[in-house]
RODOTI-758664 format. One record per atom (N, C-alpha, C): residue number from 1; x, y, z; atom name. Coordinates in nm, 3 decimals, padded with zeros to 5 digits. Layout:
R  seq        x        y        z  atom
R  NUM        X        Y        Z    CA
...
This chain:
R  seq        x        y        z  atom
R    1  -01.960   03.490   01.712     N
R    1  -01.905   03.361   01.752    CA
R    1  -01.755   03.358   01.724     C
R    2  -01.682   03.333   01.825     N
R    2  -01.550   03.282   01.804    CA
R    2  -01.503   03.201   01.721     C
R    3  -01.387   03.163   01.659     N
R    3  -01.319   03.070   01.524    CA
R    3  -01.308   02.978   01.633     C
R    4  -01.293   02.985   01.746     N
R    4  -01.277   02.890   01.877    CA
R    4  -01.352   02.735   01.877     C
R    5  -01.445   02.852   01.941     N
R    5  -01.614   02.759   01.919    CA
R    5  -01.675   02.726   01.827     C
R    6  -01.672   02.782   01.687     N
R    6  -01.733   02.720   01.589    CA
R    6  -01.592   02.580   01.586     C
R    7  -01.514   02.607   01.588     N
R    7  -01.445   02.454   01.567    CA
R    7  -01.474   02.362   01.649     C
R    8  -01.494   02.397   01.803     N
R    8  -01.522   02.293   01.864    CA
R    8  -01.654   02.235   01.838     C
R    9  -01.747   02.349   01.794     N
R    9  -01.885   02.299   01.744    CA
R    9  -01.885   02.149   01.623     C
R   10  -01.767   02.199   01.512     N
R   10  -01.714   02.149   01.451    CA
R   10  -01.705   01.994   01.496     C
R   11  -01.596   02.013   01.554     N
R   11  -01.575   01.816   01.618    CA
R   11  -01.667   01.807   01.710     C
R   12  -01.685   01.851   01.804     N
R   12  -01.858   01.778   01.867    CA
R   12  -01.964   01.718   01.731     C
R   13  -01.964   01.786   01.664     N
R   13  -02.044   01.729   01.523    CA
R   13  -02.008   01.615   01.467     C
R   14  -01.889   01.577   01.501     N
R   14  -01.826   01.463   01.386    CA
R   14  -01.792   01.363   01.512     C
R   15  -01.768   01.383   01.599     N
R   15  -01.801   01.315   01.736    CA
R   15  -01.923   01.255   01.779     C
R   16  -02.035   01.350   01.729     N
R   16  -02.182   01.263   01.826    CA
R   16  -02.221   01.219   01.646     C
R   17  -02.134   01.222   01.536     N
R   17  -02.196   01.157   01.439    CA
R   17  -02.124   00.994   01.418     C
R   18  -01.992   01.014   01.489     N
R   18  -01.921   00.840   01.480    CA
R   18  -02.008   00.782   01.598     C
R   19  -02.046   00.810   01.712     N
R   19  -02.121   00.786   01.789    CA
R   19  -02.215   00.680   01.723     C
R   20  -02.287   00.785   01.670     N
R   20  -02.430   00.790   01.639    CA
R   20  -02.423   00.625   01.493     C
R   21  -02.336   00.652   01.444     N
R   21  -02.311   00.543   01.332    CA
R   21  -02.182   00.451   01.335     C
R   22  -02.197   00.438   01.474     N
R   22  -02.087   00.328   01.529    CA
R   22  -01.971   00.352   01.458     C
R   23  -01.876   00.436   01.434     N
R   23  -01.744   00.461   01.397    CA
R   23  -01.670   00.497   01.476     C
R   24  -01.571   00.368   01.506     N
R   24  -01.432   00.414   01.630    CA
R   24  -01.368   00.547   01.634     C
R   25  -01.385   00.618   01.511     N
R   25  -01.305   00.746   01.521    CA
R   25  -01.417   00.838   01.490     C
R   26  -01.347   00.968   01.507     N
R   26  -01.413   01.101   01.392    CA
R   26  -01.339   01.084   01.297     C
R   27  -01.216   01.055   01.297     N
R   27  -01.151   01.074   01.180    CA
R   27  -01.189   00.996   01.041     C
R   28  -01.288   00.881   01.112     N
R   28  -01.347   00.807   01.003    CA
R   28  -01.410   00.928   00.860     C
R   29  -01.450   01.037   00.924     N
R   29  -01.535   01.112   00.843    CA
R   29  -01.419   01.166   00.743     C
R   30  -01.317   01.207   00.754     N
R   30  -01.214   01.262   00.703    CA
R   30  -01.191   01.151   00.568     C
R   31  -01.196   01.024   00.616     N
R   31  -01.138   00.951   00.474    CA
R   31  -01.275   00.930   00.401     C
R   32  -01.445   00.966   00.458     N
R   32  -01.532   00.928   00.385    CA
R   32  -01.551   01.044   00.292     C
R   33  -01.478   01.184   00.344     N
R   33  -01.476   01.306   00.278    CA
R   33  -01.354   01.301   00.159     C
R   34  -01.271   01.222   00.222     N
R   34  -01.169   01.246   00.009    CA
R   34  -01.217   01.155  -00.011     C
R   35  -01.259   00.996   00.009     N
R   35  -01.340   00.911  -00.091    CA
R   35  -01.434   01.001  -00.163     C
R   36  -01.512   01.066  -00.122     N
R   36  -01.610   01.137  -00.196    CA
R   36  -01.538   01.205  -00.303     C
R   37  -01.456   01.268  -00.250     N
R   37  -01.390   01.413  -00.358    CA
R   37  -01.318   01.329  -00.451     C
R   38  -01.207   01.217  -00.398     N
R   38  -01.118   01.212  -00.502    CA
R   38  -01.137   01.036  -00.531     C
R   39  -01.230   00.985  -00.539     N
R   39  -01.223   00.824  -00.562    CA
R   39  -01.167   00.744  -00.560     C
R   40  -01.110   00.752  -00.410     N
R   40  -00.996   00.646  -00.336    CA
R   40  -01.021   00.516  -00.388     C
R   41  -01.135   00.447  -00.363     N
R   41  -01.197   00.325  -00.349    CA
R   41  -01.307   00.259  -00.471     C
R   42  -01.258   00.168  -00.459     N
R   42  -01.382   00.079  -00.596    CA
R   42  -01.382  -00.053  -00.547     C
R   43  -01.509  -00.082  -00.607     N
R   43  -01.540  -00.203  -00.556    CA
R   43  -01.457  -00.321  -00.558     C
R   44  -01.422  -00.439  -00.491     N
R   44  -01.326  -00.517  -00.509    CA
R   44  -01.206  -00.473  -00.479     C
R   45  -01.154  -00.362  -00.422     N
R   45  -01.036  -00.369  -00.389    CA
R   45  -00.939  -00.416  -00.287     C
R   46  -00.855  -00.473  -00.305     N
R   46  -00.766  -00.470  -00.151    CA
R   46  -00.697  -00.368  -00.116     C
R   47  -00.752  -00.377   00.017     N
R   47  -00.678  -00.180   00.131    CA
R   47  -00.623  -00.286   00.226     C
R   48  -00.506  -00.163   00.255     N
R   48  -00.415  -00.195   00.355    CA
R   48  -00.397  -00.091   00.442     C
R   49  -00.426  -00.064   00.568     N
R   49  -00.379   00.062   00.669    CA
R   49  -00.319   00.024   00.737     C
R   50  -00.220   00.167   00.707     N
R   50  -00.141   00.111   00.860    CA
R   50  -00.101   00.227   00.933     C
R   51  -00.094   00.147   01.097     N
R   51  -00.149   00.220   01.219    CA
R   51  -00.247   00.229   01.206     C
R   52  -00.334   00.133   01.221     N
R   52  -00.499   00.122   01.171    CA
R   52  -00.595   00.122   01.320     C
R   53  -00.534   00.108   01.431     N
R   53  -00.598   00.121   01.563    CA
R   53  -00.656   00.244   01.560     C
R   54  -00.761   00.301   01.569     N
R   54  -00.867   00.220   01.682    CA
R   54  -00.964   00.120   01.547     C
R   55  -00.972   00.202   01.460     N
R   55  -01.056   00.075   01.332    CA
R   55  -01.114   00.156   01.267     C
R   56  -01.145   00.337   01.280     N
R   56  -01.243   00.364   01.250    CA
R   56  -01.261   00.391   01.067     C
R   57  -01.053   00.395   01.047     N
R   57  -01.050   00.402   00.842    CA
R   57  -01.079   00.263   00.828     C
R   58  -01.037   00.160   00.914     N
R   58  -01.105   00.020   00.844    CA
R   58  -01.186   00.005   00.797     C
R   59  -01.345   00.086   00.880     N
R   59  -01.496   00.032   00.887    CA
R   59  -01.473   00.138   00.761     C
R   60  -01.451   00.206   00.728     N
R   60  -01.486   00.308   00.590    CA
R   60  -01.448   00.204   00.475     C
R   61  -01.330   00.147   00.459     N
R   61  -01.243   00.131   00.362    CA
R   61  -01.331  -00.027   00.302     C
R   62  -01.377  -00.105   00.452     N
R   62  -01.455  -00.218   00.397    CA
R   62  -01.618  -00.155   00.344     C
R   63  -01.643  -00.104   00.410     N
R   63  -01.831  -00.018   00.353    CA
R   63  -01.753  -00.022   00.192     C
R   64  -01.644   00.047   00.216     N
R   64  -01.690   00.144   00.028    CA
R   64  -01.636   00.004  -00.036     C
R   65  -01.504  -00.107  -00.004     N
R   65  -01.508  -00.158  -00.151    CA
R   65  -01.581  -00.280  -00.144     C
R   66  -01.652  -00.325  -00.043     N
R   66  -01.716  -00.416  -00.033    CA
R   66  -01.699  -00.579  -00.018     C
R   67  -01.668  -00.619  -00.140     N
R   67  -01.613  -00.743  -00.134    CA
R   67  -01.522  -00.775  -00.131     C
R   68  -01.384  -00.660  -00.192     N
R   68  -01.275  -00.681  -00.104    CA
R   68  -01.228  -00.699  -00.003     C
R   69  -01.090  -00.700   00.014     N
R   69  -01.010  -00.710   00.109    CA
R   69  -00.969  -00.601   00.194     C
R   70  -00.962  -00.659   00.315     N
R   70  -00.977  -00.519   00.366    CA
R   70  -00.857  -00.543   00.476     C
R   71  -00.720  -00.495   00.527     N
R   71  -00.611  -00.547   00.656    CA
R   71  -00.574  -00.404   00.698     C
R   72  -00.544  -00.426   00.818     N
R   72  -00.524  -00.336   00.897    CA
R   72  -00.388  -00.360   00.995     C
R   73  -00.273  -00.284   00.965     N
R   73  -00.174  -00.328   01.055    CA
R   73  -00.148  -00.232   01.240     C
R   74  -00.110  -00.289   01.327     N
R   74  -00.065  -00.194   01.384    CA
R   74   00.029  -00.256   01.469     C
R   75   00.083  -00.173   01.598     N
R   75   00.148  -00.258   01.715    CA
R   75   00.002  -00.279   01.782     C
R   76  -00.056  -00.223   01.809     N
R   76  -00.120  -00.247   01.909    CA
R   76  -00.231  -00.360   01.859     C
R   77  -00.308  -00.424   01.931     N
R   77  -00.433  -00.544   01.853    CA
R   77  -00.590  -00.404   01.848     C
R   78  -00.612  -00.486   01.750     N
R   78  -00.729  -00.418   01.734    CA
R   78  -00.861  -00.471   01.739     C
R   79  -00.966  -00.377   01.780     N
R   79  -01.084  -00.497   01.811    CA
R   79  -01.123  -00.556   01.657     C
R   80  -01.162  -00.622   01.689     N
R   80  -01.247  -00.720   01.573    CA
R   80  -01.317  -00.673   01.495     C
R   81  -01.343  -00.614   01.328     N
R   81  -01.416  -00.590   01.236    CA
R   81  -01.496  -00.688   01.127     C
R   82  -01.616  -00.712   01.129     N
R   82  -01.644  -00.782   01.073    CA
R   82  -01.586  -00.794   00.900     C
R   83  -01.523  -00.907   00.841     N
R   83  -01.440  -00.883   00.742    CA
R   83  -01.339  -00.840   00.674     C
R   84  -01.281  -00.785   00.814     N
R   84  -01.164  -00.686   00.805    CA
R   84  -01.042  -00.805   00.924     C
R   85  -00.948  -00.805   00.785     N
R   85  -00.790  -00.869   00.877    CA
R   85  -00.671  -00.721   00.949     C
R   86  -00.644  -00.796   01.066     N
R   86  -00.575  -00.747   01.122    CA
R   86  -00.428  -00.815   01.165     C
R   87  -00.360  -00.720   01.173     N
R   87  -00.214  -00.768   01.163    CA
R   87  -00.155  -00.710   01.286     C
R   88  -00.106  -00.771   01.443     N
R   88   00.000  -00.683   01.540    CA
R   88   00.099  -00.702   01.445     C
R   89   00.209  -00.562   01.434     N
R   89   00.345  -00.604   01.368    CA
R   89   00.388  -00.444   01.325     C
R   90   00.464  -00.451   01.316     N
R   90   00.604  -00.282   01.293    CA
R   90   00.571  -00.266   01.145     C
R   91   00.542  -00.196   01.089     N
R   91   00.554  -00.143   00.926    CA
R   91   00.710  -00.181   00.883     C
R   92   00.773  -00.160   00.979     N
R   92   00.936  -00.079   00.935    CA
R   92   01.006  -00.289   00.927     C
R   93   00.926  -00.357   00.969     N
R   93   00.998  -00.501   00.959    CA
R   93   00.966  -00.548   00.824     C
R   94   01.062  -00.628   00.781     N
R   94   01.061  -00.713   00.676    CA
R   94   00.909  -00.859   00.701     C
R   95   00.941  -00.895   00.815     N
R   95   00.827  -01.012   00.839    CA
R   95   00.722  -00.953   00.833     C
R   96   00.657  -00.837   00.890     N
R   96   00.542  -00.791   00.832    CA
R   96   00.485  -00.735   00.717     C
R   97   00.583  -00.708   00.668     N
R   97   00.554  -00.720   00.507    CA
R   97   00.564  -00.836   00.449     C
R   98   00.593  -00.930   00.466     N
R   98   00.602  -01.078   00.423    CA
R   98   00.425  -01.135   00.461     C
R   99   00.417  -01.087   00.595     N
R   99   00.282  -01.145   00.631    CA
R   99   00.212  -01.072   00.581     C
R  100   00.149  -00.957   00.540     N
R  100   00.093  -00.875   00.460    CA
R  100   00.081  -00.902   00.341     C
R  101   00.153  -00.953   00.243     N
R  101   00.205  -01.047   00.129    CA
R  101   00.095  -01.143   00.103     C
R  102   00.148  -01.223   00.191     N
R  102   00.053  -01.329   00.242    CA
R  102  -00.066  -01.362   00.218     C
R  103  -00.103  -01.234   00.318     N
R  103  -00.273  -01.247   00.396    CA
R  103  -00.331  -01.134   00.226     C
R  104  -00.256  -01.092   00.198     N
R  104  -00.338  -01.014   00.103    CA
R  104  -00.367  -01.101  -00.068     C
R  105  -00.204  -01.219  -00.084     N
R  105  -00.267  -01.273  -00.214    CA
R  105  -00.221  -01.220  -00.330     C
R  106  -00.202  -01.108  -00.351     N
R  106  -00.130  -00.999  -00.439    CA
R  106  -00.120  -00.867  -00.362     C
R  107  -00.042  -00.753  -00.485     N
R  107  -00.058  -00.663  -00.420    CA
R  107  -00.135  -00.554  -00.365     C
R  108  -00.118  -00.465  -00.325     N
R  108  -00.282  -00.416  -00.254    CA
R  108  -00.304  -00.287  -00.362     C
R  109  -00.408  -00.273  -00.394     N
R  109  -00.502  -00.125  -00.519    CA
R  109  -00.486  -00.003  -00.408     C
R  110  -00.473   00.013  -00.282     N
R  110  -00.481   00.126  -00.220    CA
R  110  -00.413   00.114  -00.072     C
R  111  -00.324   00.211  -00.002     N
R  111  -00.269   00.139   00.092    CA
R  111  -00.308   00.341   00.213     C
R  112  -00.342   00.297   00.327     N
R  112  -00.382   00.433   00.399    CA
R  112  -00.315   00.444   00.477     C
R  113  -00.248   00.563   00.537     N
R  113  -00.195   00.593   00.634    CA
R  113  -00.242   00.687   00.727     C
R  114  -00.291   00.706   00.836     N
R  114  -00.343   00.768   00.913    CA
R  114  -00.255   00.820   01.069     C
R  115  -00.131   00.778   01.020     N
R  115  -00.032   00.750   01.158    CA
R  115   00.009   00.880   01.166     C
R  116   00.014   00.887   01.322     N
R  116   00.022   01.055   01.383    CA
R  116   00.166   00.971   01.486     C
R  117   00.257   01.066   01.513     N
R  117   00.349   01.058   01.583    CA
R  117   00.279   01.145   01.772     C
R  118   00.330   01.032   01.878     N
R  118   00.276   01.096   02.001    CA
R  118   00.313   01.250   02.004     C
R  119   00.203   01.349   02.020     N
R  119   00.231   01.474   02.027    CA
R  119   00.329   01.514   02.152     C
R  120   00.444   01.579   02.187     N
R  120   00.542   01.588   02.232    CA
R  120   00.543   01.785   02.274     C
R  121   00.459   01.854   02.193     N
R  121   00.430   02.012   02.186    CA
R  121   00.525   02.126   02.121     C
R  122   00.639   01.990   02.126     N
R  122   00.757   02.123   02.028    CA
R  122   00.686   02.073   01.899     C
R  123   00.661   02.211   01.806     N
R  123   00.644   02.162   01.662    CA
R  123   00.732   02.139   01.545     C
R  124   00.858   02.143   01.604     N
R  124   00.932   02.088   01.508    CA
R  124   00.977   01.995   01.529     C
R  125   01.004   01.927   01.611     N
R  125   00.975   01.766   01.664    CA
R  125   00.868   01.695   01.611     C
R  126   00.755   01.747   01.671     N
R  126   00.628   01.678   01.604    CA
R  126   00.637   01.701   01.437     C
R  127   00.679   01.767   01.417     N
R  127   00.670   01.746   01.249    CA
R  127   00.750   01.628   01.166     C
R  128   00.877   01.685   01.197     N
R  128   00.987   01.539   01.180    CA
R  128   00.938   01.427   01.188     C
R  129   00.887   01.408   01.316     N
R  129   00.882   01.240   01.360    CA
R  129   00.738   01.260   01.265     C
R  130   00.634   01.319   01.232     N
R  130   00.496   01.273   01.142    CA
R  130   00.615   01.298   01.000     C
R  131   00.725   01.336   00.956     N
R  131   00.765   01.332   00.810    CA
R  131   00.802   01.153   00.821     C
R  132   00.865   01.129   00.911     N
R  132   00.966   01.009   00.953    CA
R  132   00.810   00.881   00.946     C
R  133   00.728   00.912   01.007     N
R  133   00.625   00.829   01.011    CA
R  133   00.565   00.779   00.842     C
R  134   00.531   00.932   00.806     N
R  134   00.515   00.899   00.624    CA
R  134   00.599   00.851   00.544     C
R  135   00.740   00.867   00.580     N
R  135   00.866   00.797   00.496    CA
R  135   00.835   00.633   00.521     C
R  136   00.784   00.568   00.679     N
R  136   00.786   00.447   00.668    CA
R  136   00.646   00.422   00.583     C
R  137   00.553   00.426   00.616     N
R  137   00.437   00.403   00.496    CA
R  137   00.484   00.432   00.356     C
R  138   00.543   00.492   00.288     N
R  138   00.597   00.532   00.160    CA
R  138   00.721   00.409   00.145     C
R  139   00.773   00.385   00.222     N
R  139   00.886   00.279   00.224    CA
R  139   00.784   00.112   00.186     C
R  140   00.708   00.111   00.287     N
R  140   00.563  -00.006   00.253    CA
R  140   00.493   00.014   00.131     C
R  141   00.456   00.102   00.048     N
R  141   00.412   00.126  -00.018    CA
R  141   00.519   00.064  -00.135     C
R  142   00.617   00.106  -00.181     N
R  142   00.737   00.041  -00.280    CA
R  142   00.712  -00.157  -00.263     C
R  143   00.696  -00.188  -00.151     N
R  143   00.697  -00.312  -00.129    CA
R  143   00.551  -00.345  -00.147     C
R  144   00.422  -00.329  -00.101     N
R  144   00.327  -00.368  -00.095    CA
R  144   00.193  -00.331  -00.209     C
R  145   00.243  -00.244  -00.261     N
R  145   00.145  -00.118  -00.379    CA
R  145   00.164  -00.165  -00.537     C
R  146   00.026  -00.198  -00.577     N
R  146   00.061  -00.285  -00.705    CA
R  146   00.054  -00.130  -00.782     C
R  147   00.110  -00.151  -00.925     N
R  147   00.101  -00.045  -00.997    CA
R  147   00.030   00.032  -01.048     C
R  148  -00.023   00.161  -01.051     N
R  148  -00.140   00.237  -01.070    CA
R  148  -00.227   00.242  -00.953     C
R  149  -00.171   00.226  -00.825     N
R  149  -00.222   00.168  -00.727    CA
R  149  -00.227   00.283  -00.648     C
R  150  -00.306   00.368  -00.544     N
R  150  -00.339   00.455  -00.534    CA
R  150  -00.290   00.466  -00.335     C
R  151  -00.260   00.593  -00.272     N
R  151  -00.254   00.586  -00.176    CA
R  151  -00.275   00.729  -00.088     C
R  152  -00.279   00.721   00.046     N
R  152  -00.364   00.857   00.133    CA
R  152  -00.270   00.851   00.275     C
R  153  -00.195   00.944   00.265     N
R  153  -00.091   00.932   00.409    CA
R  153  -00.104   01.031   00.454     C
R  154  -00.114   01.066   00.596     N
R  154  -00.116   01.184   00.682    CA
R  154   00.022   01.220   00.724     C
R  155   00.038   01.371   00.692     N
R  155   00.170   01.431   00.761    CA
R  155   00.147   01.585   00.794     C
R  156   00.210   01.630   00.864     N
R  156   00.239   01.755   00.942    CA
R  156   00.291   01.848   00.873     C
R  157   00.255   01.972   00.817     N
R  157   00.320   02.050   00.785    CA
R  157   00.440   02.128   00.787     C
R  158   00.551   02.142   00.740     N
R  158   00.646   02.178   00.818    CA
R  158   00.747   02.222   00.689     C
R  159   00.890   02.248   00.770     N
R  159   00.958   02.295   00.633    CA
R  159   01.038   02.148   00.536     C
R  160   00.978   02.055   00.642     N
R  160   01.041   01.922   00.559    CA
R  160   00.927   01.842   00.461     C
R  161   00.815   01.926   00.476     N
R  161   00.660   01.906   00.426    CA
R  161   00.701   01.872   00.241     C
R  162   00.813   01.978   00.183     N
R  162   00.793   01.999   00.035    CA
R  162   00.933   01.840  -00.010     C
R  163   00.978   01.836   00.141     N
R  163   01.093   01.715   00.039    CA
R  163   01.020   01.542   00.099     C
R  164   00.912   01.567   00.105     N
R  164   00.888   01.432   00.138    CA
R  164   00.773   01.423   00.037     C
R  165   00.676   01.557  -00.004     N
R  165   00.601   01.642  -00.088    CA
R  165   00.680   01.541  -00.233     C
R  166   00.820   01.560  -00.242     N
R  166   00.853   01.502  -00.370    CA
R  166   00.900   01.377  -00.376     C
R  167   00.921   01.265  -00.268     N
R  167   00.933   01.138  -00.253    CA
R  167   00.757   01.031  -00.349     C
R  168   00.656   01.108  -00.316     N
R  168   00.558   01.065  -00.346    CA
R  168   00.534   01.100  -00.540     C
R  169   00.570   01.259  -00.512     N
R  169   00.559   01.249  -00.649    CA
R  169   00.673   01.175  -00.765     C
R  170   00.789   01.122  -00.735     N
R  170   00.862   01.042  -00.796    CA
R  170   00.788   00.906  -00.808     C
R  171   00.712   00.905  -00.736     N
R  171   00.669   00.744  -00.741    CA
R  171   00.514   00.719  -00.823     C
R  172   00.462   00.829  -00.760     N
R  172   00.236   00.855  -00.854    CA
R  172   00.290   00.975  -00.944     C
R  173   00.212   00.938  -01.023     N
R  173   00.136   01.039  -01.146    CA
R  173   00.080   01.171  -01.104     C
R  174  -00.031   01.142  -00.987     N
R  174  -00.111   01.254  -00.975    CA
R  174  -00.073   01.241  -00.809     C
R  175  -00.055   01.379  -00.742     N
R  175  -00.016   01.387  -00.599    CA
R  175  -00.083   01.487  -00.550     C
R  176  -00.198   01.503  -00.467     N
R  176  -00.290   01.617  -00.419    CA
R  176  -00.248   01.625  -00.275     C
R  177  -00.251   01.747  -00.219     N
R  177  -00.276   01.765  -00.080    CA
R  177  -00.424   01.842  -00.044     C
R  178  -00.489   01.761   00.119     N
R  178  -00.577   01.809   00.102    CA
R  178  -00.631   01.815   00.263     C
R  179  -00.701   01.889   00.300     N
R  179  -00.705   01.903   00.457    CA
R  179  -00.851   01.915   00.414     C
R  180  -00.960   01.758   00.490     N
R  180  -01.082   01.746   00.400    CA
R  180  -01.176   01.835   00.570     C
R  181  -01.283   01.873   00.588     N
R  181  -01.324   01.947   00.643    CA
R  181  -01.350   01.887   00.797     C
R  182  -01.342   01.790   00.808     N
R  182  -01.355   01.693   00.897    CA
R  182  -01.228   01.720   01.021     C
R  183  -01.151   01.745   00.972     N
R  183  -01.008   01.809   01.057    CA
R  183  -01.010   01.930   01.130     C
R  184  -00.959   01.925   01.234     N
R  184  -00.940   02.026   01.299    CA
R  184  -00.870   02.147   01.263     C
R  185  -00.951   02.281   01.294     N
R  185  -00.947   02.396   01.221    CA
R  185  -00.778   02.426   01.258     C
R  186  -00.724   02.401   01.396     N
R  186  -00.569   02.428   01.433    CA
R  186  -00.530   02.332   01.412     C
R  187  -00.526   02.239   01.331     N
R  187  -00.444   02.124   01.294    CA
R  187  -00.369   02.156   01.194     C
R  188  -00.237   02.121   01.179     N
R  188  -00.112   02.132   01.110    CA
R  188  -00.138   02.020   00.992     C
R  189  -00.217   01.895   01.024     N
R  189  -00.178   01.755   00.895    CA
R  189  -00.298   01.829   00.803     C
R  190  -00.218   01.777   00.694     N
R  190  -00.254   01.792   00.550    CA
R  190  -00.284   01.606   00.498     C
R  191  -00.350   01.558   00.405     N
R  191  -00.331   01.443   00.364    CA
R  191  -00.305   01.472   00.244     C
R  192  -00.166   01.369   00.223     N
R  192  -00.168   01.376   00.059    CA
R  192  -00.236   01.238  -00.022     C
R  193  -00.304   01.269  -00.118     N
R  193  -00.369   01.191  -00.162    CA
R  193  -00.267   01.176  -00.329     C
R  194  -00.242   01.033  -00.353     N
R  194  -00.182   00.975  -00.484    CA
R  194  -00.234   00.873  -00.568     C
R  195  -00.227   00.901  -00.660     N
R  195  -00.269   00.850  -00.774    CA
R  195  -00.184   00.796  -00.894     C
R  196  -00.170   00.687  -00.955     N
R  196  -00.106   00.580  -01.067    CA
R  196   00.043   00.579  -01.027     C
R  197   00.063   00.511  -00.893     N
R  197   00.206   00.445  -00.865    CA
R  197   00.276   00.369  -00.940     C
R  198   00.386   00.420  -00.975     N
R  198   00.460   00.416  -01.133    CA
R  198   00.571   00.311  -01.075     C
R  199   00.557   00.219  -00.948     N
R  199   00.648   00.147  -00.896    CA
R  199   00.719   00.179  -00.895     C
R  200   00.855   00.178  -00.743     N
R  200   00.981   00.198  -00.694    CA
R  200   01.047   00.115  -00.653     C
R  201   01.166   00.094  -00.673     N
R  201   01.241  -00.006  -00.623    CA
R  201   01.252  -00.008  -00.465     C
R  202   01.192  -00.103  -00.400     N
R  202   01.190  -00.071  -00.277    CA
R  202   01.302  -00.088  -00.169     C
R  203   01.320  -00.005  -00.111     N
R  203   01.453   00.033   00.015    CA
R  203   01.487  -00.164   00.060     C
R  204   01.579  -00.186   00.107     N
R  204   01.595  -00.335   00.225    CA
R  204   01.575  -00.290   00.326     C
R  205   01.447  -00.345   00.378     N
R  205   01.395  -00.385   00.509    CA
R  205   01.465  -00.430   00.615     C
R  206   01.519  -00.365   00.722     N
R  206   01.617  -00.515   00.812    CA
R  206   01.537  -00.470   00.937     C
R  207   01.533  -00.629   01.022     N
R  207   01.471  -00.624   01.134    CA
R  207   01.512  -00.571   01.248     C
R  208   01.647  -00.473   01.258     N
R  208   01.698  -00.458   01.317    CA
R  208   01.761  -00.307   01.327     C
R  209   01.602  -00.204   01.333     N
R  209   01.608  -00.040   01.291    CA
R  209   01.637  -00.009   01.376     C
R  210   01.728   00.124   01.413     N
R  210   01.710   00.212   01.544    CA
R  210   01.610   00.302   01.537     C
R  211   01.530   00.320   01.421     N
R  211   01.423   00.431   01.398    CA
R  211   01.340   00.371   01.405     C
R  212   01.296   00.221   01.350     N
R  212   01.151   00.181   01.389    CA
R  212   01.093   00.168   01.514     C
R  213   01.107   00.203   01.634     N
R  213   01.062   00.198   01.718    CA
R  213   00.964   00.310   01.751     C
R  214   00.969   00.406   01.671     N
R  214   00.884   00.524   01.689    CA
R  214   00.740   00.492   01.747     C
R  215   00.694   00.582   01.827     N
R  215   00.567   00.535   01.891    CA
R  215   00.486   00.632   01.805     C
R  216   00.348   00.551   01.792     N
R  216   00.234   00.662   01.700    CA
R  216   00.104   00.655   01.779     C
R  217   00.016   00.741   01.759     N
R  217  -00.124   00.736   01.768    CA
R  217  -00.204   00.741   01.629     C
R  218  -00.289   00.732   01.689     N
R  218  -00.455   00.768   01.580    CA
R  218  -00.493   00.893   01.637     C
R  219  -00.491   00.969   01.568     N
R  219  -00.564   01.099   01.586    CA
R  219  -00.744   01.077   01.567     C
R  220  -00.819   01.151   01.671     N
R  220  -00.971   01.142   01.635    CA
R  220  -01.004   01.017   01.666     C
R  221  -00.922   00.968   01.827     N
R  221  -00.968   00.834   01.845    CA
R  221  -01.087   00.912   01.923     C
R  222  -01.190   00.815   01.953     N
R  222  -01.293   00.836   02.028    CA
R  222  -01.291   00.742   02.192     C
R  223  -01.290   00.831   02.293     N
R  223  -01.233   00.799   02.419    CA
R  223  -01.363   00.780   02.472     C
């Protein structure tokens, strides 16, 4: 058997299993695989994702903490989750972090990032713009992430991989990278997973970026 086909065997598997257990993504399986390994989630917590379209880290993030809080930001609207808030709005604006604020009450125990930059095929393009994507979640995180507060961002491997690699560890205690099995065997993203956010003074927000406009997807949407 080819490394080919066993991968595609691979996501057909994690495909007819979101199917099968109503999850908008495959990629859902990916965050139920480091919850397992590294204990993202506890009961009562408030989660925040962002670029949370199509829903499928939402439906994970509300299952595991239950009676928490559960928000989801993106540009685009997202369908409706039972118990789960949703937010249209830019990461990179000040008002959506204000409304996030808000709707959450305090600050949030765990914040996810799942945001993929539109694939474009040069890979050093695509890497940049997924480093540039994790810098804005890491920028939200300073503003929105209560202390000891834990977080899971997707980025692209690359040679800018080790200085964004140390933006996170200035800020958590414990900083893992981890590519959970659920991912595609030629896939470049790694997730780094963090642990006891030692609070950062967070960057000024202005509504008025030439970089926030970046367009993203969800990887492992289900079409």
């Amino acid at each position: 058997m080819t490394k080919r086909w066993l991968a595609e065997r691979k996501q057909e598997k994690y495909y007819r299993l979101a199917k099968k257990l109503d999850y908008r993504s495959r990629a859902s399986f990916k965050l139920i695989q480091m919850d397992d390994r590294f204990d993202i989630f506890r009961e009562g917590d408030s989660v925040v994702d962002l670029g949370a379209s199509p829903g499928g880290w939402l439906q994970v993030a509300k299952e595991r903490v239950g009676s928490g809080k559960v928000i989801g930001v993106d540009l685009r609207p997202i369908r409706p989750i039972d118990g789960v808030v949703t937010i249209i709005g830019d990461i990179t604006d000040k008002g959506t972090i204000n409304e996030l604020l808000e709707k959450l009450g305090r600050k949030a125990d765990v914040i996810l990032s799942d945001m993929a930059p539109n694939i474009g095929g040069h890979y050093s393009t695509d890497h940049a713009r997924s480093v540039h994507l994790c810098a804005f979640a890491v920028n939200a995180a300073d503003n929105i992430l209560k202390k000891e507060g834990k977080m899971v961002a997707k980025v692209f491997m690359g040679d800018l991989f080790q200085t964004m690699k140390e933006e996170f560890e200035k800020r958590f205690r414990i900083v893992k990278v981890h590519a959970p099995d659920a991912t595609r065997s030629a896939s470049s993203e790694v997730y780094v997973i963090a642990k006891g956010f030692k609070g950062h003074e967070p960057e000024e927000m202005h509504t008025e970026n030439t970089e926030k406009k970046t367009k993203f997807t969800v990887k492992g949407e289900i079409r």
